[in-house]
C-alpha positions, 0 to 999 in steps of 0.5 A, a space after each residue: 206009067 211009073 216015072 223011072 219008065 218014062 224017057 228022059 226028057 219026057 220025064 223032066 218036061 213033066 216035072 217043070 209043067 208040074 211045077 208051074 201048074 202046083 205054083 198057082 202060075 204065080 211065078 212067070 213061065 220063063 223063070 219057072 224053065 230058067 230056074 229048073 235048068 239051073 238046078 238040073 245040070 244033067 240036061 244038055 242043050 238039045 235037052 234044054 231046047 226041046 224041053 223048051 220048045 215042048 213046055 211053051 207049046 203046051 203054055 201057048 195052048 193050055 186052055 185048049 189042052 184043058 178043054 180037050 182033056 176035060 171032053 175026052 174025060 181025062 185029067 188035065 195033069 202034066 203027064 197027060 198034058 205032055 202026052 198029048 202033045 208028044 203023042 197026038 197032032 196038036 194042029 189037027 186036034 184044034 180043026 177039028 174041035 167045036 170050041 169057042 174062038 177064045 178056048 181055039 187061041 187059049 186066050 180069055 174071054 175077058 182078054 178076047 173081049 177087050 181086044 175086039 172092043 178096040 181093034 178090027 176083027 181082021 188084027 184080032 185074028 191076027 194077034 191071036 195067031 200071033 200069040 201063038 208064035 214063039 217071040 223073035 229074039 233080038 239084042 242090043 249091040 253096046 256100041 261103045 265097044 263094038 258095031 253090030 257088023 263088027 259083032 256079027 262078023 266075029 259070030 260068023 259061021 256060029 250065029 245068025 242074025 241082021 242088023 237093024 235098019 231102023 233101030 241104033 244098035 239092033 240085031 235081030 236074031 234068025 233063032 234063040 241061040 245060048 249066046 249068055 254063055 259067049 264071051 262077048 256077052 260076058 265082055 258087056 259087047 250087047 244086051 238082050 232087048 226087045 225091039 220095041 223096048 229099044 226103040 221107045 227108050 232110045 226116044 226118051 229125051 235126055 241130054 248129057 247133063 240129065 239126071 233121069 230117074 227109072 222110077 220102075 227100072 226092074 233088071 234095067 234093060 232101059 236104064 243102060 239107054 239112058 245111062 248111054 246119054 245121061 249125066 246120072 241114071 238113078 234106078 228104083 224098083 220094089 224089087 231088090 233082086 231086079 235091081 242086083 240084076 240091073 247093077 250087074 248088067 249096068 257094070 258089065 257095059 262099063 256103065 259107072 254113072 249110076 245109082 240104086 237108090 230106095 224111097 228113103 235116099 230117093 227123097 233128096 232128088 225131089 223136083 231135081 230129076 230132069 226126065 222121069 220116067 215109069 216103064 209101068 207094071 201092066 198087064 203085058 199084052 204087048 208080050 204074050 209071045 213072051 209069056 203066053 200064060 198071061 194070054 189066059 189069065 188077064 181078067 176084066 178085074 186084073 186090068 182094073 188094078 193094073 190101072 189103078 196101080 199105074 196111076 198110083 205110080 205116076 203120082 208117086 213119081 211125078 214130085 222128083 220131075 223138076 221144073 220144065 222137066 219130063 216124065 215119061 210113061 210107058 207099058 207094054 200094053 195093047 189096051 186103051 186102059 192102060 195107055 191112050 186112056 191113062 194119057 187123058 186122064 193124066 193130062 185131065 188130072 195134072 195139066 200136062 202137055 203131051 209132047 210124043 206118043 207112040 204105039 208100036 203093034 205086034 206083028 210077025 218079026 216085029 218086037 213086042 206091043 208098047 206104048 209111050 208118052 212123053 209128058 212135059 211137066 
């Protein structure tokens, strides 16, 4: 079929597939869609939605796709990925293929392996059901400025969502609404974040006189907690564009008590940094409703450098803790390796004494996996 057949949003679901599949899956799934819709204006919400609801379904299950077209002697092409999707139903396509439990859940047999090396097959089989799920949407309500119940009544009758009994400052929204284009969001009234990712950032401890070092602050989701309580939050990060991202959002909720700052600039704040703390790169199994690609491509070896890198970072960071301070390691982790494992090692390596740990599970509603450490120093 010639592209200019092909119906309109058949046509561009096509061509973002193929753009993440000719990357190499390098550049994650939710930059892929964010920067071909930037850069296709014609595309109307109702397009945007359905291109994206179709893309995620296809990344959801793309090792089962693979393997269906691979058994019925087809390309796995992004034209015959959107095809099947679009023509076939998925769902009876999967009850009634003899495939292995990995390929059904299009996770890797490395990953599958590793989780059922720690977890019990009956949260095994949920997490792989749950991997197939779209990631519940929740914000961060700046309550400086507004209350959540206050921000859902100026929504009311547009947008959806329940304020959070446990989590400060929560809202957790019924559906994925556009809501970066509000003039609340411009006005720096909330954030998206994760609920699992408020809850451990608001249990970082820190007083009004700290001076809090995000060693690995990325986009600063984190740091505009801790810039809520501290004295000064310095922001560092091996990704500049990350960081941009974190001072316009720092500055948009009115935050000015911070800093970006490089290695070179970061050297005056040795052993002057009451609490550090290393929101460390990972393999993200905690998020994979967030970035399912990740389900089918973390292998044994992936993790073995994710883990070596981590304790790479903790000694990096560890000099700028003062005395009696706290460094604070967190991943967005459900394997051992990288949490409860690193935890011993750290205590074993540096002597330091475990002050909280906490482990938040994924299930359906709830945020994504992570896990925290509070280290006194």
């Amino acid at each position: 079929m010639s592209t200019i057949m092909v119906p309109f949003r058949a046509y561009h679901l096509q061509r973002v597939l193929r753009e993440f599949i000719e990357a190499s899956f390098l550049s994650p799934s939710d930059q892929v869609l964010a920067w071909y819709f930037k850069n296709n204006k014609s595309l109307g919400s109702k397009d945007r939605k359905f291109i994206s609801e179709c893309f995620y379904l296809i990344i959801r299950n793309f090792r089962f796709l693979k393997y269906y077209l691979k058994e019925t002697n087809q390309r796995c092409s992004s034209e015959n990925l959107v095809s099947l999707i679009l023509e076939k139903d998925l769902k009876t396509l999967k009850e009634d293929s003899p495939c292995s439990q990995a390929i059904y859940y299009s996770v890797s047999d490395d990953f599958l392996s590793l989780l059922k090396d720690c977890y019990p097959e009956e949260y095994v089989r949920q997490c792989l059901a749950l991997f197939q799920e779209e990631a519940p949407t929740s914000i961060r309500v700046n309550t400086k400025k507004i209350s959540p119940k206050e921000l859902l009544h100026r929504w009311e009758g547009r947008f959806v969502g329940e304020v959070s009994s446990s989590i400060p400052g929560a809202i957790r929204l019924v559906e994925r609404y556009p809501l970066q284009r509000t003039k609340e969001f411009n006005e720096g009234l909330f954030e998206f974040q994760d609920l699992s990712s408020q809850k451990v950032s608001q249990e970082v401890p820190i007083t009004a006189s700290d001076v809090v070092l995000d060693y690995c602050a990325g986009a600063g989701g984190k740091s505009l907690v801790f810039a809520e309580k501290a004295s000064l939050i310095l922001l560092h990060d091996i990704r500049k564009v990350a960081l941009r991202q974190a001072q316009k959002r720092l500055l948009r909720s009115g935050n000015t008590n911070f800093s970006i700052v490089n290695r070179k600039t970061l050297n005056k704040y040795t052993k002057r940094c009451h609490v550090v703390v290393i929101d460390a790169p990972c393999s993200g199994s905690g998020t994979f409703r967030r970035h399912p690609e990740g389900k089918w491509l973390l292998s044994s070896k992936k993790l073995s450098l994710w883990v070596t890198l981590q304790r790479k970072i903790v000694n990096e960071a560890r000099q700028f803790v003062c005395s009696s301070g706290r460094l604070v390691y967190i991943t967005c982790s459900l394997l051992p390796q990288e949490n409860e494992e690193q935890k011993k090692f750290f205590v074993k390596t540096f002597g330091w004494e475990v002050e909280k740990e906490t482990k938040l599970l994924p299930t359906t509603g709830s945020g994504d996996g992570m896990y925290s450490v509070i280290f006194k120093v």
